[in-house]
C-alpha angles and dihedrals in degrees: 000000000000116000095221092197113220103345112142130213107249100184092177097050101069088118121047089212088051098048088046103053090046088061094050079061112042081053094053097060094047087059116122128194118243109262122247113243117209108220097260093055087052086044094052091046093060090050092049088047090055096041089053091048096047091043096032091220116153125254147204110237128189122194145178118236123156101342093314129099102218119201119201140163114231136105136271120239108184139354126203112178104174089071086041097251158134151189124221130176112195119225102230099045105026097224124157099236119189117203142152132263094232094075098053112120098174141344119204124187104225 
């Protein structure tokens, strides 16, 4: 007898095609809608956002991003709002991230 490691029984994914199309729609369940920000939330935010650059604390940061708010630690670099961006570098990884303001959902100071 052959001693197969981690591999792990998958009784539904006989067939690429099946296990595919059973992903497409356990994602899709999970999906969420973008949440819809008052003007005060998104005017604390930026403050939030201005007071993090100019004090390089790190934040908390929650995003939307394919039907998913994502919440991740790192520090903001730069913010220009005017073209409706922002830099972010996580905390874990340490990689520059670009992404809009719009999909923003919360920013937190540590």
């Amino acid at each position: 007898m052959e001693y197969r490691g981690m591999k792990k029984w998958r009784p539904f994914a006989t067939l690429p095609e099946q296990y595919i199309g059973l992903q497409e729609i356990i994602d899709r369940q999970v999906e969420v809608t973008q949440p819809v920000l008052t003007e005060e939330q998104i005017e604390q935010m930026n403050f939030t956002l201005i007071e993090a650059l100019h004090t390089n604390k790190q934040v908390y940061l929650t995003y939307y991003e394919r039907g998913q708010c994502i919440t991740e630690t790192g520090f903001i670099r730069f913010v220009d709002s005017l073209r409706n961006r922002f830099i972010f570098i996580d905390e874990v990884f340490e990689l520059k991230n670009k992404m809009r303001l719009s999909e923003l959902v919360d920013v937190r100071i540590v």
